[in-house]
N, C-alpha and C positions, 0 to 999 in steps of 0.2 A: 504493500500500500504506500510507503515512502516513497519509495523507488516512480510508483506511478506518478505521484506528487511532484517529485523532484525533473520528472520527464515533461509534464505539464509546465513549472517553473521555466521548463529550460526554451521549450515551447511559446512562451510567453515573453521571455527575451526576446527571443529573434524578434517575434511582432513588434514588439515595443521598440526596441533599437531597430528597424527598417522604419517604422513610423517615424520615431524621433530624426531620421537620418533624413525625411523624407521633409517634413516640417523644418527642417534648419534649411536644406537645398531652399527648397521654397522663399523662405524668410529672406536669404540673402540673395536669392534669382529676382525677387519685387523688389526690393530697399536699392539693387542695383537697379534697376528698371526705371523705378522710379525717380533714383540719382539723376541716370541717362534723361532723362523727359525735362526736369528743370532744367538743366544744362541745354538744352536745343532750345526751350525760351529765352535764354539769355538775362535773368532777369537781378539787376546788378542794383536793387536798394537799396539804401544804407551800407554799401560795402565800398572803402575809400577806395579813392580814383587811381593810385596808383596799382591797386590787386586788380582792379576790373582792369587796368592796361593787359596784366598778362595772362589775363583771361576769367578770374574767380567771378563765380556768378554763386548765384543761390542754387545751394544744393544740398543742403541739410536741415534738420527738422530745427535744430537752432536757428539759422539764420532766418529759413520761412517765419519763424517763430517771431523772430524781431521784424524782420519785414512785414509780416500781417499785423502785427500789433503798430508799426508805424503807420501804416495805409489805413486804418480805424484808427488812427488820432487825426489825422489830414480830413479822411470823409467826415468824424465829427465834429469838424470845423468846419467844414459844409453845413450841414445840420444835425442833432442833435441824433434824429430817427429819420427812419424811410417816409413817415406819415407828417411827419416837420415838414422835410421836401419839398413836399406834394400840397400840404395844406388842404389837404380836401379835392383834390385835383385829381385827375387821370396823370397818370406819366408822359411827359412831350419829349420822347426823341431829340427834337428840334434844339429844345430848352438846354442850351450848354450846361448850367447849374446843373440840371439833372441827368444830364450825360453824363458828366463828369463823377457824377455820385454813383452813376449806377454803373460806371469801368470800374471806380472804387471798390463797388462791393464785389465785384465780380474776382477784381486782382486779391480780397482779400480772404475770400470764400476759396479759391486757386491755393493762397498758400497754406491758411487754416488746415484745409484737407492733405495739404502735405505734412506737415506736421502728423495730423493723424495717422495719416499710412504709413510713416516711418514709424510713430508708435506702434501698429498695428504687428510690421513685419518685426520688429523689437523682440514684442511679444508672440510671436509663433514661432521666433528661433528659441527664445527662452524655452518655450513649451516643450519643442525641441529636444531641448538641452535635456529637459527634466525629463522627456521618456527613455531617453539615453540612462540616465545614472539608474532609473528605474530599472531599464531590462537588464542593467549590472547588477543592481541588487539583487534582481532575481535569480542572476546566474549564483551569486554568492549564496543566496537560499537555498536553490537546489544542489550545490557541491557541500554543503554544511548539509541539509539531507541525504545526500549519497552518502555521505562516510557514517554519520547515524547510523543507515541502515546497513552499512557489512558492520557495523558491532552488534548487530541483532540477527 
């Protein structure tokens, strides 16, 4: 009955370690993905003039981080809300004011969500990580099982 235990364990390793293997590939095939994507926008806010000469742009969930929080201090200098804006009004394309507010919200809704997918893949390599040291332990449970059981 150990023994069957311990083959089960050792069964549930592999699972776990090919998942966890499978969750990190993952994690770091989007976070680079995602790298790659703001780097083709080129999108160089708040990052001084001489980095953007040789090329640094936004590409990390830090810098999106300061960049989206700058582009929501700038739009709430525009106005306060979307409904300030507007006043009661339809949205007019035309209306520079409102143009300009709602490229804002768009550039800062853009970095926002990077930020999150960088968290996101963060956290699925962790997860990762963690069914890794799992499907160890379980090998460790089932070798500490097997020898159990040749003293019985």
């Amino acid at each position: 009955m150990i023994r069957k235990l311990a083959v089960v364990l050792f069964l549930l390793a592999v699972v776990t370690i090919v998942l966890g293997g499978a969750f990190i590939a993952q994690g770091v095939s989007k976070s680079a993905q995602l790298k790659e994507a703001m780097r083709l926008e080129q999108i160089t806010l708040g990052i001084e003039s001489g980095e953007v000469e040789v090329g640094e742009v936004i590409d990390s969930a830090k810098e999106a981080q300061i960049a989206g929080d700058t582009v929501r201090e700038h739009r709430h200098g525009i106005a306060p809300t979307y409904g300030d804006l507007l006043g009661g009004e339809k949205y007019d394309a035309t209306n520079p004011k409102q143009l300009t507010y709602a490229q804002a919200l768009n550039l800062e809704n853009y970095l926002y969500l990077a930020v999150m997918g960088f968290g996101l893949t963060q956290s699925v390599i962790a997860s990762g990580v963690f069914m890794i040291v799992t499907g160890i332990a379980f090998i460790v449970t089932g070798l500490a099982l097997l020898r159990l059981a040749r003293t019985y």
